[in-house]
C-alpha positions as CSV (number, residue, x, y, z in Angstrom):
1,X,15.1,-27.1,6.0
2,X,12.2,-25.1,4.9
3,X,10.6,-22.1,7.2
4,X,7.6,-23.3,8.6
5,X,6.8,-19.8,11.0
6,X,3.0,-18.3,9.8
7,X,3.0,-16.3,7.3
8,X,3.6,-12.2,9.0
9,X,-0.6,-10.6,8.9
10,X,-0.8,-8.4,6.3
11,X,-1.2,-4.4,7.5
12,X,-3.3,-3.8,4.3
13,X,-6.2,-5.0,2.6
14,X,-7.7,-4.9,-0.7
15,X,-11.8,-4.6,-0.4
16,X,-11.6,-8.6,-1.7
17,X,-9.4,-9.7,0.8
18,X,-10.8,-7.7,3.7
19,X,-14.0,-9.2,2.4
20,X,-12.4,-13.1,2.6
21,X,-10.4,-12.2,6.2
22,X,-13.7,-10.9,7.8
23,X,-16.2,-12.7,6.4
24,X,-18.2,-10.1,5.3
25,X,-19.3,-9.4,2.0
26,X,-17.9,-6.8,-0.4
27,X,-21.0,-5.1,-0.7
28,X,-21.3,-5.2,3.1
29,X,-18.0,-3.2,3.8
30,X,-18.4,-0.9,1.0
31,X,-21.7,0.4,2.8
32,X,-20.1,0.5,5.7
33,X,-17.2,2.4,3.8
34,X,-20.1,4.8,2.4
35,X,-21.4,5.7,6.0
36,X,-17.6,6.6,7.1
37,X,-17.3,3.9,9.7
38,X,-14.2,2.0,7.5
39,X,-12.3,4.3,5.5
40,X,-10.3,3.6,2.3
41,X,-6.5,4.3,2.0
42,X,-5.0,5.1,-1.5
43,X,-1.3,4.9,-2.8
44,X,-2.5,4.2,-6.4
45,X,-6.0,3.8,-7.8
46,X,-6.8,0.9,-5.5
47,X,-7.6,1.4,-2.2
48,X,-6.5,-0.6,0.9
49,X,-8.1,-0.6,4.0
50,X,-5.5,-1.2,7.2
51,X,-6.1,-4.1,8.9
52,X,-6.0,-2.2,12.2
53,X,-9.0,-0.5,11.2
54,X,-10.9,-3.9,10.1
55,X,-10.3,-5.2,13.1
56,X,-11.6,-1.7,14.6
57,X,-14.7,-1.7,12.9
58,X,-15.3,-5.6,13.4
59,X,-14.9,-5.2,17.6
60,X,-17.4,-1.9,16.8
61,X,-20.2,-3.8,15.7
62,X,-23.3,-4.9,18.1
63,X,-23.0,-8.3,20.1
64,X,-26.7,-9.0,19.4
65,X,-28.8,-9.4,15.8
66,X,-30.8,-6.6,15.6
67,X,-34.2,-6.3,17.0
68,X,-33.1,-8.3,19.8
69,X,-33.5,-11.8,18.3
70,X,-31.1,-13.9,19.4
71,X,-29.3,-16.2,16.6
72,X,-28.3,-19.9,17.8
């Protein structure tokens, strides 16, 4: 009988897959790693940013465009 429970969240992310699980673009969260609002963990080389923090910075941003435009 095969396992059929999800797959456990992951508690790290590399800057591609934080990228894919947000849907956000690379280049959007490495600005945003740049102004210090989503930091970078290393072990090695490659960073990893915890997935508590993603979802930190994610709740943090505004819940209207900017300027005031509203987006339907």
């Amino acid at each position: 009988m095969s396992d059929l429970r999800p797959a456990p969240r992951p508690l790290a992310y590399s800057i591609e897959d934080a990228a894919r699980a947000s849907g956000y673009s690379i280049s959007v969260l490495q600005r945003a790693i740049a102004r210090g609002e989503l930091s970078k963990r290393y072990a090695n080389r490659k960073g990893v940013i915890l997935a508590d923090e993603l979802d930190e910075w994610l709740h943090s941003l505004p819940t209207e465009p900017p300027g005031g435009a509203s987006v339907e």
